[in-house]
MIMAR-665103 format. One record per residue (C-alpha): residue in three letters; chain; x, y, z negated. Coordinates in nm, 2 decimals. Each point is the difference from the previous one (the first is absolute). Example, Ala and Ser with C-alpha at 12.3 -4.5 7.8 and 13.67 -1.06 7.14 Angstrom:
// MIMAR-665103
+---------+--------+--------+--------+--------+
: residuo : cadena :     c1 :     c2 :     c3 :
+---------+--------+--------+--------+--------+
:     ala :      A :   1.23 :  -0.45 :  -0.78 :
:     ser :      A :   0.14 :   0.34 :   0.07 :
+---------+--------+--------+--------+--------+
//
This chain:
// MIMAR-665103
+---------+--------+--------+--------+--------+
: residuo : cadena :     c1 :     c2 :     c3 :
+---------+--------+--------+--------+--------+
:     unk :      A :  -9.00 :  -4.03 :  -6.22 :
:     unk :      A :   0.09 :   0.14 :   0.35 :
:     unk :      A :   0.34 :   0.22 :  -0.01 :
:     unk :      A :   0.07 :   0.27 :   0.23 :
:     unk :      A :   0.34 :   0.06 :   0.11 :
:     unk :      A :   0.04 :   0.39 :   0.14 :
:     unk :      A :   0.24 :   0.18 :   0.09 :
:     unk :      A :  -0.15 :   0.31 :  -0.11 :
:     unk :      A :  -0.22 :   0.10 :  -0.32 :
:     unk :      A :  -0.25 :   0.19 :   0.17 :
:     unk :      A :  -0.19 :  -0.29 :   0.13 :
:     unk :      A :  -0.02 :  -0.12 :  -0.40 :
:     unk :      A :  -0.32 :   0.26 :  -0.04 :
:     unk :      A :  -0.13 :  -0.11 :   0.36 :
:     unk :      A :  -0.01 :  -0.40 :  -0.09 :
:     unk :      A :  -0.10 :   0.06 :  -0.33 :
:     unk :      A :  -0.29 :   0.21 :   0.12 :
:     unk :      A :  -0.12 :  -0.28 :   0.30 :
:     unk :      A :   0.05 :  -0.26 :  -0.27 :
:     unk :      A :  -0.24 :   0.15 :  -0.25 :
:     unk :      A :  -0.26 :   0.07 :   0.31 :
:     unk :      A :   0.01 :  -0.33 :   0.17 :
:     unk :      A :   0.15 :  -0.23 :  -0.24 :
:     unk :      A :  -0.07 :   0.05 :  -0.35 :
:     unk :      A :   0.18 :  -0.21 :  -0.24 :
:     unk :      A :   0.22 :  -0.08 :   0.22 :
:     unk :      A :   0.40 :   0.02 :  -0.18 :
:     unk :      A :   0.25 :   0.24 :   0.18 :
:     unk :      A :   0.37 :   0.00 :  -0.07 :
:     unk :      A :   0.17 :   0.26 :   0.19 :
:     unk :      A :   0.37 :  -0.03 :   0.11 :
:     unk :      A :   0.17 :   0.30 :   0.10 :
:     unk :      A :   0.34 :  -0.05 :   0.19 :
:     unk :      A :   0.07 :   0.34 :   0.21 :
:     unk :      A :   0.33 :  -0.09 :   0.12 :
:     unk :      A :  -0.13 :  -0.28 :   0.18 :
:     unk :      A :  -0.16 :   0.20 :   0.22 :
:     unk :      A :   0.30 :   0.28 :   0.09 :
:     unk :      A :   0.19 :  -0.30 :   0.05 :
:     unk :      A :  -0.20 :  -0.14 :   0.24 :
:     unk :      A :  -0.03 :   0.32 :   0.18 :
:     unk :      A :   0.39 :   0.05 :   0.03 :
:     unk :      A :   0.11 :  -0.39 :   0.05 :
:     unk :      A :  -0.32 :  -0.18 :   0.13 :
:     unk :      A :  -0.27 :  -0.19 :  -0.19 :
:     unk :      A :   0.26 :  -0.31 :  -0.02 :
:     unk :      A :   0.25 :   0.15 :  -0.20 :
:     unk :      A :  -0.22 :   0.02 :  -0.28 :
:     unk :      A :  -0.09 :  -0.38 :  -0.03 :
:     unk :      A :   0.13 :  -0.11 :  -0.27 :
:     unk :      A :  -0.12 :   0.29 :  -0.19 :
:     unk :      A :  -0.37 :  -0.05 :   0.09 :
:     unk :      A :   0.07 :  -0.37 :  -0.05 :
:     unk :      A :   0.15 :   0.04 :  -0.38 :
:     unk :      A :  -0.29 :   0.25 :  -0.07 :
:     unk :      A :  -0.27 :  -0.23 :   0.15 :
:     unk :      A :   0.15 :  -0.29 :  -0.23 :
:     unk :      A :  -0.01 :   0.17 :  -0.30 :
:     unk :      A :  -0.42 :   0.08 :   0.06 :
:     unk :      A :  -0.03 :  -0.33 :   0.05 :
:     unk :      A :   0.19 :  -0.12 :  -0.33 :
:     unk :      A :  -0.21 :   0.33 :  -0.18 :
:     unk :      A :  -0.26 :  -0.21 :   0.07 :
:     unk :      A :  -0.16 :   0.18 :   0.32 :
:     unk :      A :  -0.24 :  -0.25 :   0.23 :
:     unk :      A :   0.11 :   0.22 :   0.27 :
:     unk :      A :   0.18 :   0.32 :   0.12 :
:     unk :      A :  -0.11 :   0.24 :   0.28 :
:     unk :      A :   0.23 :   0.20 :   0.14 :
:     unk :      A :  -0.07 :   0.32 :   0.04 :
:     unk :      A :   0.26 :   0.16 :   0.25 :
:     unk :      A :  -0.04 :  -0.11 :   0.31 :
:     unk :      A :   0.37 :   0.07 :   0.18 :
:     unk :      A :   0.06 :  -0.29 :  -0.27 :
:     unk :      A :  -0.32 :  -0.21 :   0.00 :
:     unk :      A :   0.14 :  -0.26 :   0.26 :
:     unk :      A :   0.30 :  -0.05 :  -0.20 :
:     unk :      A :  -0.16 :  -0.06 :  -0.30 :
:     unk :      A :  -0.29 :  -0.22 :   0.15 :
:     unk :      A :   0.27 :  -0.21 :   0.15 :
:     unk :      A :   0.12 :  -0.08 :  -0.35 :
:     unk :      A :  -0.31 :  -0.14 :  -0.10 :
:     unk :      A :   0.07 :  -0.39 :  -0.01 :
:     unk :      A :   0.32 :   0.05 :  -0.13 :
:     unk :      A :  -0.19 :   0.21 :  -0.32 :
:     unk :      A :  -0.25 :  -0.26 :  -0.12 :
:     unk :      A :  -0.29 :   0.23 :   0.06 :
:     unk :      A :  -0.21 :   0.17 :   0.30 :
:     unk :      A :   0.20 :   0.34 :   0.11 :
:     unk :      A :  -0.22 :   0.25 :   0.18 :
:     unk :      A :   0.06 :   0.31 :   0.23 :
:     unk :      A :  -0.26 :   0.24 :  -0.06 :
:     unk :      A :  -0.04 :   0.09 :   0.39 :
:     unk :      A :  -0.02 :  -0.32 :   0.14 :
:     unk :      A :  -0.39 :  -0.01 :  -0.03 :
:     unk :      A :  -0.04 :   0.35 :   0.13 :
:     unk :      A :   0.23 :  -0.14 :   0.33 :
:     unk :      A :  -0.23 :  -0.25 :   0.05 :
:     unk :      A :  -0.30 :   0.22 :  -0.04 :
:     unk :      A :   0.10 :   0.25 :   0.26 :
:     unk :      A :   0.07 :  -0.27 :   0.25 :
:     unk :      A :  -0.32 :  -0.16 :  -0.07 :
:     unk :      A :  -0.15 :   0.39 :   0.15 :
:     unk :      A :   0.24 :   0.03 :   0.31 :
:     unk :      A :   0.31 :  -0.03 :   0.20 :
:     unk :      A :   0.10 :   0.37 :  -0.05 :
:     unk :      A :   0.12 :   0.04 :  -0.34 :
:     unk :      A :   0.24 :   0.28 :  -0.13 :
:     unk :      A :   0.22 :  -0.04 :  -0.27 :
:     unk :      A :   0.02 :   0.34 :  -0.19 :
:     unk :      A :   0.34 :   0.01 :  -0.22 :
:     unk :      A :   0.16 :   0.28 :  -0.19 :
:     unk :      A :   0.31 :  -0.21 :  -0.08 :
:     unk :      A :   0.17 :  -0.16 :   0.31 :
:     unk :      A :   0.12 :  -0.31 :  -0.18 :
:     unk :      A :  -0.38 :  -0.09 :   0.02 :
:     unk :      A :  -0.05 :  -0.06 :   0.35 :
:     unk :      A :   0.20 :  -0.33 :   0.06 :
:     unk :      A :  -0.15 :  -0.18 :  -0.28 :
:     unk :      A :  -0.40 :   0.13 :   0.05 :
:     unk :      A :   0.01 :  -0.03 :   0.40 :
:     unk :      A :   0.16 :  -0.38 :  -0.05 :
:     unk :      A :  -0.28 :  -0.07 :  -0.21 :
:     unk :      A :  -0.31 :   0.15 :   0.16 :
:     unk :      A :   0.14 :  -0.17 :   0.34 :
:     unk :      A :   0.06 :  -0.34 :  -0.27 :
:     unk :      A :  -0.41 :   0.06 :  -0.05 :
:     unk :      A :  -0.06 :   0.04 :   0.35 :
:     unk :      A :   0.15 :  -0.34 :   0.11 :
:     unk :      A :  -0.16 :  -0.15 :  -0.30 :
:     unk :      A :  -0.32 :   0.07 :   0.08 :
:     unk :      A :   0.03 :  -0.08 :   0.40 :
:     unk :      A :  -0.03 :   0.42 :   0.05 :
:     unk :      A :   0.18 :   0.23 :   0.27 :
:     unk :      A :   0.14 :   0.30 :  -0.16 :
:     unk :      A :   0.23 :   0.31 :   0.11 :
:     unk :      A :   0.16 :   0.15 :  -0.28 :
:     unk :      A :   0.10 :   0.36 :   0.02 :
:     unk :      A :   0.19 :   0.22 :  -0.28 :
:     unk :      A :  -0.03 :   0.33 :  -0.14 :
:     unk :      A :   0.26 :   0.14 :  -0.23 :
:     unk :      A :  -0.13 :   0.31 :  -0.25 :
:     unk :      A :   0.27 :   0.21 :   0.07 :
:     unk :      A :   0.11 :   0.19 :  -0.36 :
:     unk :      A :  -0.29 :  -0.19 :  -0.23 :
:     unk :      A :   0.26 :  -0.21 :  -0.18 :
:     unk :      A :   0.16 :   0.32 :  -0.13 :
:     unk :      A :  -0.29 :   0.14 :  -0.13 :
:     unk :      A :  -0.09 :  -0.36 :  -0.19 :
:     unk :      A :   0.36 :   0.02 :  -0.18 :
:     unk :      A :  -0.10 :   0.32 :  -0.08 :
:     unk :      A :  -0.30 :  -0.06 :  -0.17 :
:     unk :      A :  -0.19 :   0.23 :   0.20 :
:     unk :      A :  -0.29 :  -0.30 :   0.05 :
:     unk :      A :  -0.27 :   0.26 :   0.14 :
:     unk :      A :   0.21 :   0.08 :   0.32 :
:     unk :      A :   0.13 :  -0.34 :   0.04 :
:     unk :      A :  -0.32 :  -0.13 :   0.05 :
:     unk :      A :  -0.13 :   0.26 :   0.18 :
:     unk :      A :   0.30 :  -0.03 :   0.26 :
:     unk :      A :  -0.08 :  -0.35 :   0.03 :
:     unk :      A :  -0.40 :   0.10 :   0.14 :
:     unk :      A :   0.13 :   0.23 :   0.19 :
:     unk :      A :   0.21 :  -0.25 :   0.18 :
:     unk :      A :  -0.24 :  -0.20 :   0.02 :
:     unk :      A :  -0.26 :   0.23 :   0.11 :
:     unk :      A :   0.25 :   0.08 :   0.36 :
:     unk :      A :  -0.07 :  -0.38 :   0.09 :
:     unk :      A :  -0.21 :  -0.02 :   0.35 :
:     unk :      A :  -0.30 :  -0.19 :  -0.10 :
:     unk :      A :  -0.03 :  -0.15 :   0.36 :
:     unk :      A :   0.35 :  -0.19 :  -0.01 :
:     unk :      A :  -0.08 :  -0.12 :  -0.37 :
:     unk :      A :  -0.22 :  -0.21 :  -0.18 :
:     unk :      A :   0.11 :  -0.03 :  -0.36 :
:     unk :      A :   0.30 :   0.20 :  -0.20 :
:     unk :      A :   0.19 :  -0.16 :  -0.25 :
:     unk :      A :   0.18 :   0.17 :  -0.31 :
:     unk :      A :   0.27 :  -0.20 :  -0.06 :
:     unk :      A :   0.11 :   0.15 :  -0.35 :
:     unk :      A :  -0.25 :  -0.07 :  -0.25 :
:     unk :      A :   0.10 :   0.38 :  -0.15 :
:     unk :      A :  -0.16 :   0.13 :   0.30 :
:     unk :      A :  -0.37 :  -0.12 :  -0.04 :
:     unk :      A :  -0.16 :   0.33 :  -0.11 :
:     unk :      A :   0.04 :   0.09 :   0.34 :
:     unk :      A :  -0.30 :  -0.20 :   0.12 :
:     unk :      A :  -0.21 :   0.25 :  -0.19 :
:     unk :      A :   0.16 :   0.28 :   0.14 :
:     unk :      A :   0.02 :  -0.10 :   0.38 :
:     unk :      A :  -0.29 :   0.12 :   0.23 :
:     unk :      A :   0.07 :  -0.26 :   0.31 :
:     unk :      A :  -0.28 :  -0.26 :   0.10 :
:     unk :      A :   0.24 :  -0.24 :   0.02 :
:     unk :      A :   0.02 :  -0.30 :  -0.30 :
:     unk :      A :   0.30 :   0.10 :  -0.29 :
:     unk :      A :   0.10 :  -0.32 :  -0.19 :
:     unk :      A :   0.24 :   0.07 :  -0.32 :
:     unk :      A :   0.11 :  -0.29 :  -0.22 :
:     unk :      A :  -0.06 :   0.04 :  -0.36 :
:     unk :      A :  -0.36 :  -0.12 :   0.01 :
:     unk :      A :  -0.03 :  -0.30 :   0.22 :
:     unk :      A :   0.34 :  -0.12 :  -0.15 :
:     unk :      A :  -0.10 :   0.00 :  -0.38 :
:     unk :      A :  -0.29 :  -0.22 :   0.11 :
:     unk :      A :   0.25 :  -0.25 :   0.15 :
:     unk :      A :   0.20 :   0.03 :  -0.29 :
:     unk :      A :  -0.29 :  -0.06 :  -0.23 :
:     unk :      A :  -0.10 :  -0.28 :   0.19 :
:     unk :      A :   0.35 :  -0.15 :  -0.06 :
:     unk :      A :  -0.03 :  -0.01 :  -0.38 :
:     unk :      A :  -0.31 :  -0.15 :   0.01 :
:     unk :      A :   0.11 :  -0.31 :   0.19 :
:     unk :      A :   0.34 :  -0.03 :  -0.13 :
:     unk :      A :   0.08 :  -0.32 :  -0.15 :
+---------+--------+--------+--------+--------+
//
């Protein structure tokens, strides 16, 4: 069983949907904790710690052979937990950082919530030293998208988000990262040449990985 912690329900439909394409049979327990995430974005990704900590102990006691994390202004703190829980704790973006690295030295980390950006860029430049790699790490803040996500209004969200990331000069970049797994439609929507990496995908595959070599 792999549990999910989010910190919103809309990516419940998106996993559920990846799981059921790429890994059938595979078990899903979804754990929804939205404070942990307006929290984060008002104190900083530490102040929620213990939370994430108490909620990733109680998947493991429920049985889970691992938990990926879902939000990424929280990922690090919950991956950092991970001895202390007993079982492997995930970030879903951690293997889209490494894949954008892997294509170039320009990447651009595309956020709609600011509270994003510290944890992604430390971890795609954690990736970069990891695998020996220069990389120069810009930011681009969707100004107004995470209004329209609290609003529900999904279609303009995402389409916000392309837009964004369609303004990026091709020449200055050589892969664009989505650092909120709620913004991955906008690969589909985005006209620019240059790679879009979202999370959701290549982060359920490390997360069924996990199970299947857990102890």
């Amino acid at each position: 069983m792999l549990a999910l912690l989010h910190t919103s329900p809309l990516h419940i439909p998106v996993f559920d949907a990846l799981r059921d394409e790429d890994h059938p049979g595979l078990e899903l327990v979804h754990l929804v904790y939205e404070d942990l995430l307006a929290r984060a974005r008002a104190e900083g990704p530490d102040a929620v710690s213990d939370e994430v900590r108490a909620v990733l102990d109680q998947a493991a006691a429920a049985g889970a052979a691992a938990v990926l994390c879902t939000c990424s202004s929280i990922g690090g703190v919950a991956e950092a937990a991970a001895e202390e829980v007993g079982v492997p704790v995930l970030r879903v973006d951690r293997p889209m950082a490494a894949a954008a690295v892997a294509i170039g030295p320009g990447v651009v980390v595309v956020a709609t919530s600011e509270s994003t950006f510290g944890p992604t860029v430390a971890l795609v430049e954690e990736e970069a030293r990891r695998a020996g790699l220069p990389v120069d790490v810009r930011q681009l803040f969707v100004e107004g998208a995470w209004a329209l996500f609290q609003a529900g209004d999904m279609d303009g969200y995402v389409r916000s988000v392309a837009d964004a990331v369609d303004t990026l000069p091709g020449d200055k970049t050589d892969a664009i990262i989505l650092a909120q797994a709620s913004m991955t439609p906008a690969q589909l929507l985005a006209t620019t040449t240059v790679p879009v990496l979202s999370s959701p995908r290549p982060g359920l595959a490390a997360g069924a990985a996990a199970t299947r070599t857990a102890p």
